[in-house]
C-alpha positions as CSV (number, residue, x, y, z in Angstrom):
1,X,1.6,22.6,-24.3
2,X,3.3,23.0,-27.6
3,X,4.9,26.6,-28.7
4,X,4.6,27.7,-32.5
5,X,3.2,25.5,-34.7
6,X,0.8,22.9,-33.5
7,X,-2.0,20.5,-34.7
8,X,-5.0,22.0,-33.9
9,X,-8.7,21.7,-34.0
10,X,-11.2,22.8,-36.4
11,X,-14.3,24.4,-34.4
12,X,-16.7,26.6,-35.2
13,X,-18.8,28.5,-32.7
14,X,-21.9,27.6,-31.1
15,X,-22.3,23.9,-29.7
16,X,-23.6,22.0,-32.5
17,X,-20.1,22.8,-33.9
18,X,-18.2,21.6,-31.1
19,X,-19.6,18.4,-31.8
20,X,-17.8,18.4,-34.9
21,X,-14.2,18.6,-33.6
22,X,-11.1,17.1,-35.2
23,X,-7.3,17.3,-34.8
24,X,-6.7,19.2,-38.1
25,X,-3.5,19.7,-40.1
26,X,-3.7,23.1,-40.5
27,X,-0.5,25.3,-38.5
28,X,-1.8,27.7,-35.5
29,X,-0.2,31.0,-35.9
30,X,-0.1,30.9,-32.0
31,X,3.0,31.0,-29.8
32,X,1.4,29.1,-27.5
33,X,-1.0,26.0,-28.1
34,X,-2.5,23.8,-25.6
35,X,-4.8,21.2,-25.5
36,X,-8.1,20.4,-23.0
37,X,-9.4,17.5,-23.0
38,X,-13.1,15.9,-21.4
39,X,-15.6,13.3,-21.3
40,X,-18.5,15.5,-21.4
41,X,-20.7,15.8,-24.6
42,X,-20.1,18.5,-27.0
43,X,-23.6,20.3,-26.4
44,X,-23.1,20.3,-22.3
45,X,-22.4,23.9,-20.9
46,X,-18.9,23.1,-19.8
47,X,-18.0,22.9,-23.2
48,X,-19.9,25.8,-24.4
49,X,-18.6,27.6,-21.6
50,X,-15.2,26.6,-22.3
51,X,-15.1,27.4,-25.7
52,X,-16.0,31.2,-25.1
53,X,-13.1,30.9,-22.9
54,X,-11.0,29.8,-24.8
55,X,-12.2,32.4,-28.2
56,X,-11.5,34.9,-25.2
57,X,-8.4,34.2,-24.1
58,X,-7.3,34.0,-27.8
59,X,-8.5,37.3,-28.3
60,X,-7.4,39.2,-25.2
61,X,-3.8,37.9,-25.8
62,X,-3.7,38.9,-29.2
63,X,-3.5,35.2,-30.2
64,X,-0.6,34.5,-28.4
65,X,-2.2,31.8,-26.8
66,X,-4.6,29.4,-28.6
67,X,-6.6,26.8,-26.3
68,X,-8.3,24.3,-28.4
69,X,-11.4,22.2,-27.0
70,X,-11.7,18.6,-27.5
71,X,-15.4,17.3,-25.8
72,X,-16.9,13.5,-25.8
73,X,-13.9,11.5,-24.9
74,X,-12.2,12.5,-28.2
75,X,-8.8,11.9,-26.5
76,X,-9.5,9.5,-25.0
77,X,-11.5,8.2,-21.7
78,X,-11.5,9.8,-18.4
79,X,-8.7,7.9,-17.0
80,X,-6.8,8.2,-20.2
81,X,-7.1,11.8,-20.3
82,X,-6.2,11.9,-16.5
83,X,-3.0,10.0,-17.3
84,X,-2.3,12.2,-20.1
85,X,-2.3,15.6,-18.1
86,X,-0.4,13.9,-15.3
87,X,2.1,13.2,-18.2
88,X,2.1,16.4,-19.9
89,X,0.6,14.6,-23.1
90,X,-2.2,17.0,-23.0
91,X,-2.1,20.5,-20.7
92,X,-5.8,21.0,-19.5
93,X,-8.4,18.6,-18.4
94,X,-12.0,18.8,-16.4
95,X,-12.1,16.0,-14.1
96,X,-14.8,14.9,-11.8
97,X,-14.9,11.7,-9.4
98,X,-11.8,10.1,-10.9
99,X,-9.7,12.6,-9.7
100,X,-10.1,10.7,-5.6
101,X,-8.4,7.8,-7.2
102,X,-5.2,10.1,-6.8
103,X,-6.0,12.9,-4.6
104,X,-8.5,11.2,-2.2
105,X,-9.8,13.8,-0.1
106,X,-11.0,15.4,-3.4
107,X,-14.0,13.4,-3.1
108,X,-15.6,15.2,0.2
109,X,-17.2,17.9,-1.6
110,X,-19.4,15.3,-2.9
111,X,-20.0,13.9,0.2
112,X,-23.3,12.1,0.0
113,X,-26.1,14.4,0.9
114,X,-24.2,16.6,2.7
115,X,-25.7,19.9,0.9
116,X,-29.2,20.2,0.5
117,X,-28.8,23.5,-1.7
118,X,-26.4,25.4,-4.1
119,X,-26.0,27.9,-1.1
120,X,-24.0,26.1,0.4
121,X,-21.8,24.1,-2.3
122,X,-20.5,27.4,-3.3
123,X,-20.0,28.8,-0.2
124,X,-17.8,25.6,0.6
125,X,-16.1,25.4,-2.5
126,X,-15.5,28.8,-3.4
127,X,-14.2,28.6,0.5
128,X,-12.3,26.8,2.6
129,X,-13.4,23.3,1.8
130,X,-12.1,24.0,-1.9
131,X,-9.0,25.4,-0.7
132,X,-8.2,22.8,1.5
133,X,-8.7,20.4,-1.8
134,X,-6.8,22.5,-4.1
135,X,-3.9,22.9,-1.8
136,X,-4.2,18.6,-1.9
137,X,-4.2,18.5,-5.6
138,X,-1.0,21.2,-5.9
139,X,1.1,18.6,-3.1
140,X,-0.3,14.9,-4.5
141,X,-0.2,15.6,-8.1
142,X,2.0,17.3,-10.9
143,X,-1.4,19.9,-11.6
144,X,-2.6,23.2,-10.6
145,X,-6.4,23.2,-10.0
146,X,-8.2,26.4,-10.8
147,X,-10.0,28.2,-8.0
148,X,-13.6,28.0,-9.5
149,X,-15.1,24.5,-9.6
150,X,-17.5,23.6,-12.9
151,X,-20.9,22.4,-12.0
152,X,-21.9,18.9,-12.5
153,X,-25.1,19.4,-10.5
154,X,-26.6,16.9,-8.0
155,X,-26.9,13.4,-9.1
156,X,-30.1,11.5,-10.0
157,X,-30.8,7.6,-10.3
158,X,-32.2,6.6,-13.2
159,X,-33.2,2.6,-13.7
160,X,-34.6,0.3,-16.1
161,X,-36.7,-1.9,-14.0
162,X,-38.3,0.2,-10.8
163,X,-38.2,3.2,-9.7
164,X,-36.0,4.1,-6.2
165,X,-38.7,5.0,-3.3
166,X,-36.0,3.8,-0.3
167,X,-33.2,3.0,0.6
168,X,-34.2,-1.0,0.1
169,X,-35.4,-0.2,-3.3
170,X,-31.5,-0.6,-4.2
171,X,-30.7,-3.7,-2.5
172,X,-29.0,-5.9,-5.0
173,X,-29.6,-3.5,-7.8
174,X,-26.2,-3.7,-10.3
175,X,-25.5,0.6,-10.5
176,X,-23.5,2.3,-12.6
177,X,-21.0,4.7,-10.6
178,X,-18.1,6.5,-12.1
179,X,-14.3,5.2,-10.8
180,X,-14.6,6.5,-7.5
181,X,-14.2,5.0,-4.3
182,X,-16.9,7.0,-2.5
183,X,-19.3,6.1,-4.7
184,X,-18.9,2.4,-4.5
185,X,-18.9,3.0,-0.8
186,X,-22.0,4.9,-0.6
187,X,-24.2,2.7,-2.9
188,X,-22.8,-0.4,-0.9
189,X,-23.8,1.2,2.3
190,X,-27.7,1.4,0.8
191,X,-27.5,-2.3,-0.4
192,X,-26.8,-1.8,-4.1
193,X,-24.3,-3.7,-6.1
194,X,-22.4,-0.4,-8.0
195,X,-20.2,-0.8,-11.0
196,X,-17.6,1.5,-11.7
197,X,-17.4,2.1,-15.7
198,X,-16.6,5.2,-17.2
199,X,-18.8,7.5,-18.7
200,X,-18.0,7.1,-22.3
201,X,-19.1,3.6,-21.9
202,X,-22.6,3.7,-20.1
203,X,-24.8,4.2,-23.0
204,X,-23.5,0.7,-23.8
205,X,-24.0,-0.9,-20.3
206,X,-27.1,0.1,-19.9
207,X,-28.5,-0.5,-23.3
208,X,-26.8,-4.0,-23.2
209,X,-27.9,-4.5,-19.1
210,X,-25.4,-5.1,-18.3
211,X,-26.1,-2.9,-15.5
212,X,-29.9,-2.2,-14.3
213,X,-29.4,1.8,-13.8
214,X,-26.8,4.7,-13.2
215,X,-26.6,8.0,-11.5
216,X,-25.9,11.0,-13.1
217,X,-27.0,15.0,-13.2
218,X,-30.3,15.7,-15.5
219,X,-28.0,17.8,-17.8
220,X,-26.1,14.4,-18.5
221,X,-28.9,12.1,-18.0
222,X,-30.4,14.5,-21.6
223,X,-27.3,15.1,-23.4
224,X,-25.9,11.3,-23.3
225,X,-29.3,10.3,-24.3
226,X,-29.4,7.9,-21.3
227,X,-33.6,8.7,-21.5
228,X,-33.5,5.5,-24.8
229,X,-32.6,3.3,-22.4
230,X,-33.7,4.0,-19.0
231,X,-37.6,4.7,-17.9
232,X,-37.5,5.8,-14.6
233,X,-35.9,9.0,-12.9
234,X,-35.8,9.2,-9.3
235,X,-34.7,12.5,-8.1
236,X,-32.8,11.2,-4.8
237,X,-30.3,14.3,-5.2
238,X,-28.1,11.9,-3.8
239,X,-24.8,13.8,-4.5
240,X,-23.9,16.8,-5.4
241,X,-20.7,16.9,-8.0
242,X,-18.4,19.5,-9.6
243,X,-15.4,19.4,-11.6
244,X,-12.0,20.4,-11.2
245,X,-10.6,21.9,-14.2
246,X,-6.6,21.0,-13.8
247,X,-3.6,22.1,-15.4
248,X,-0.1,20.3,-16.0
249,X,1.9,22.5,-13.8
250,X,4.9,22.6,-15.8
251,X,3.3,23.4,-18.9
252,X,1.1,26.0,-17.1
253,X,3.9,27.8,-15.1
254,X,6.1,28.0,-18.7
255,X,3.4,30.2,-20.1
256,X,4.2,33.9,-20.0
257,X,2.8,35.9,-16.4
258,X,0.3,38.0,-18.3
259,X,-1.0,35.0,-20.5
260,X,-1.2,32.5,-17.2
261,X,-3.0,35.3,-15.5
262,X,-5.1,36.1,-18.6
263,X,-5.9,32.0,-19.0
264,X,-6.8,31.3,-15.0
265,X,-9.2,34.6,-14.9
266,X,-11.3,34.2,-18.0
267,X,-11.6,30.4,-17.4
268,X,-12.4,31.2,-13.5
269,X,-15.6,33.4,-15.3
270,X,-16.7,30.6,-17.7
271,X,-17.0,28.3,-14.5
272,X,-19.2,30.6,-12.8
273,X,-20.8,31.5,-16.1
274,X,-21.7,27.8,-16.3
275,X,-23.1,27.5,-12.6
276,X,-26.1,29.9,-13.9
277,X,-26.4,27.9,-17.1
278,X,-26.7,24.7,-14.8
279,X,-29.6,26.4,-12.8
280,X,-31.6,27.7,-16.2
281,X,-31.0,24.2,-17.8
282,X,-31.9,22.3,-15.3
283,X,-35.3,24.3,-14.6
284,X,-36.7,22.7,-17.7
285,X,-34.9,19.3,-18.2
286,X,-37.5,17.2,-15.8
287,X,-40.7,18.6,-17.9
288,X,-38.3,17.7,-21.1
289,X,-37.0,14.5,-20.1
290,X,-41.0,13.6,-18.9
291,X,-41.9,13.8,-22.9
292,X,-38.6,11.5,-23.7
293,X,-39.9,8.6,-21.8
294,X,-38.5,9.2,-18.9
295,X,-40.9,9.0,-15.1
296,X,-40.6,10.8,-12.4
297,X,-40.9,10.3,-8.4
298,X,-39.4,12.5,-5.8
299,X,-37.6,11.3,-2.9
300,X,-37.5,11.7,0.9
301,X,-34.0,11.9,1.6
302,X,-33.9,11.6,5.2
303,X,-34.4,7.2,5.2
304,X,-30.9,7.3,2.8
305,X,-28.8,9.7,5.2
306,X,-29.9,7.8,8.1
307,X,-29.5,3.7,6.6
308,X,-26.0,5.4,5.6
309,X,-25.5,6.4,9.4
310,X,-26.3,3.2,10.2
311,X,-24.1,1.6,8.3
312,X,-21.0,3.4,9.1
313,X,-20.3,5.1,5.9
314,X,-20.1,8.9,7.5
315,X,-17.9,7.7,10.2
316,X,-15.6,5.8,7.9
317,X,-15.3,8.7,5.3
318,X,-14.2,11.1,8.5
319,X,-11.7,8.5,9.8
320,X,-10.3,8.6,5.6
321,X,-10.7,12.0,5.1
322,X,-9.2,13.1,8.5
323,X,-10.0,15.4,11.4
324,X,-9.2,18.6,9.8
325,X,-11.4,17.9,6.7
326,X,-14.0,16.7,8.2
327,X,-14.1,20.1,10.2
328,X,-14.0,21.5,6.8
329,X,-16.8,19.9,5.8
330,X,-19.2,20.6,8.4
331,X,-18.6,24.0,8.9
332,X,-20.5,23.9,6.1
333,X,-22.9,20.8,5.8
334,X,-23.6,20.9,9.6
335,X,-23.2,17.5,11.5
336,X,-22.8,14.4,9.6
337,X,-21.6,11.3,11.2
């Protein structure tokens, strides 16, 4: 966070202007002036979500406080950006899987297939499961998480040579995951041969083959564009996956009570905001994605839960995760391992 005068960005409303972001030259006339940072394309609903917010929180502090979005990896990669609001280099950032790497138990609200509906991710993450992550977060890292996770939505496996009917569908199949240890876990469990690369660079991998598919919600799957270079979709639903929006805590506790206050409330409502986007986008992306190229199979998820019980991944994630958030967990998924 920088006070007075600050570099800022040039954005316009809607998303189509997001997309045209840049660190400008031009001197903010706010006290305050901080920085958030993601991977995620201009044109997703976190970012159109998160610019409201942030034209909000501007105006409901009399523009005291100026947060200025910068979408598609424009400071960087995930990691990078990670590093960054570890260091204080920039004060917000949304952060999905990557955030395990640090904070492992993190990764157990996307336990894989653990919740079968939307029911019962929010109940768990708006409860005691995402309490019991944010309270890990606040004691492992130097950031304050906000109580509302974004959605991400539940992840899909698209591939360039076959589409996924089974679990042995995936045996020796080279996977895109994000840098997350779960997920190379889980995809190793079902036979595949995952490749952790961030997100900035899929397009590439996939285009190039050097990887045969990835795994990613339908809102990402449309918005990276990953239909030019992928032809099947099947909708395994493998993983459901949210982000954490984070904070530098030093920056964020040296704001002003009323403009912390003002900041955490009106970007708590964009996440939830976003959650119903997620549902209304998602309602038409298959039909949409059909007429891009892309074909579709549904999936019986019950083989993949059991060759993962089989394999040991559930009762190896409980022994890492612990006793206590395991309990977490299936208070709310019901029994896993």
């Amino acid at each position: 966070m920088r006070k007075s005068i600050s570099r800022r960005t040039a954005l316009n409303t809607g998303a189509a202007a997001i997309g045209a972001s840049f660190i400008g030259g031009r001197a903010s006339a706010a006290e305050f002036s901080m920085k958030y940072g993601n991977d995620l394309p201009a044109t997703h609903p976190i970012n159109t979500r998160a610019q409201e917010a942030a034209a909000a929180i501007k105006a409901q502090t009399n523009g005291r406080l100026e947060i200025d979005v910068f979408p598609n990896s424009q400071l960087g990669s995930s990691t990078d950006m990670f590093s960054q609001v570890r260091s204080g280099a920039i004060d917000i950032f949304t952060i999905g899987s990557p955030i395990v790497n640090a904070v492992p138990v993190a990764a157990i609200s996307s336990m894989a297939f653990a919740f079968p509906t939307f029911d019962q991710v929010w109940a768990a993450v708006d409860g005691d499961l995402g309490g019991h992550v944010r309270k890990a977060i606040a004691g492992t890292i130097n950031l304050i998480a906000f109580e509302k996770m974004w959605d991400n939505g539940y992840r899909q496996i698209t591939t360039s040579s076959r589409p996924i009917t089974g679990p042995n569908d995936l045996k020796g199949m080279k996977l895109r995951v994000p840098v997350s240890p779960l997920f190379t876990s889980m995809f190793k469990a079902l036979g595949a041969s995952p490749t952790a690369i961030n997100f900035v660079e899929v397009y590439s991998a996939l285009q190039t083959r050097l990887v045969d598919g990835q795994e990613n919600p339908l809102a990402l799957i449309e918005t990276a564009k990953f239909y030019e270079v992928q032809k099947y979709c099947s909708l395994t639903s493998h993983m459901w996956e949210g982000f954490w929006m984070v904070a530098n805590r030093r920056a964020f506790e040296n704001l002003p009570d009323d403009l912390r206050a003002t900041a955490q409330r009106l970007l708590n409502e964009g996440a939830v905001k976003q959650r119903a986007d997620m549902v209304k986008l998602n309602a038409g992306l298959e039909s949409e994605l059909k007429t891009k190229g892309l074909s579709f199979n549904n999936v019986d998820k019950k083989p993949f839960q059991e060759a993962l019980r089989t394999a040991g991944f559930y009762a190896e994630w409980k022994q890492k995760f612990g006793a206590e958030a395991w309990a977490i967990l299936e208070k709310y998924a019901g029994g896993l391992a």
